[in-house]
N, C-alpha and C positions, 0 to 999 in steps of 0.2 A: 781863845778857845784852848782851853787844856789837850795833853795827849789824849787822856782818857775820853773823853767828850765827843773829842776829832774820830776818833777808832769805835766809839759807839754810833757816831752818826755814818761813818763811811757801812757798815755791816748789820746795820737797819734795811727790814726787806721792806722792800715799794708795797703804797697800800694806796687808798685802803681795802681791807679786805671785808666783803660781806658774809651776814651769815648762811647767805647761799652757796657762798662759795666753798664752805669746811662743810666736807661728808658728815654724815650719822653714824659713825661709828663708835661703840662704847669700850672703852678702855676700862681697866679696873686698876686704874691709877696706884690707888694705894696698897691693893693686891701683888701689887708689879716689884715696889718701889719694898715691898717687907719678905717678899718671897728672895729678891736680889740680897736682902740684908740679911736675911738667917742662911744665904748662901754664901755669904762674904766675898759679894762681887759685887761692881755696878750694876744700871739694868743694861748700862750699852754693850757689857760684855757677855749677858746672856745670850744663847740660843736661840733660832726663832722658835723654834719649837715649843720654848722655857716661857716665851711671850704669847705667843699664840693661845695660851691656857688662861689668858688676863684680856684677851680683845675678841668682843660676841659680834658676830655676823659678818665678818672677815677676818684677814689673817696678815701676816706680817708684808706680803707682797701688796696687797690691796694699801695697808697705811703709808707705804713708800712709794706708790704709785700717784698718792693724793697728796703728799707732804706740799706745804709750801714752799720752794727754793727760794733763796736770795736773787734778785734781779739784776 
């Protein structure tokens, strides 16, 4: 097994995961991903506030609340 390989399988989250288990939340992905680019920033460096304008029916606290972590 290569490094690369070894450090992909080490930081692989335990699964599997169902689709009961990811909320309904809708993001507007590509919204997100062009508003950050004609800002000339990432989107990890926007604002929640700046995020919050691309995610319907919650808000940046509720996607981080649901995130999946590593195990």
């Amino acid at each position: 097994m290569n490094g690369q390989t070894k450090s992909y399988k080490l930081s692989t989250l335990t699964g599997p995961y169902y689709k009961a288990d990811i909320p309904n939340i809708k993001i507007d992905y590509r919204g997100l991903t062009s508003f950050a680019h004609r800002k000339g920033c990432r989107v990890c460096d926007l604002t929640d506030e700046e995020k919050n304008r691309f995610i319907t029916d919650a808000d940046m606290n509720t996607v981080r609340k649901y995130s999946i972590k590593p195990g």
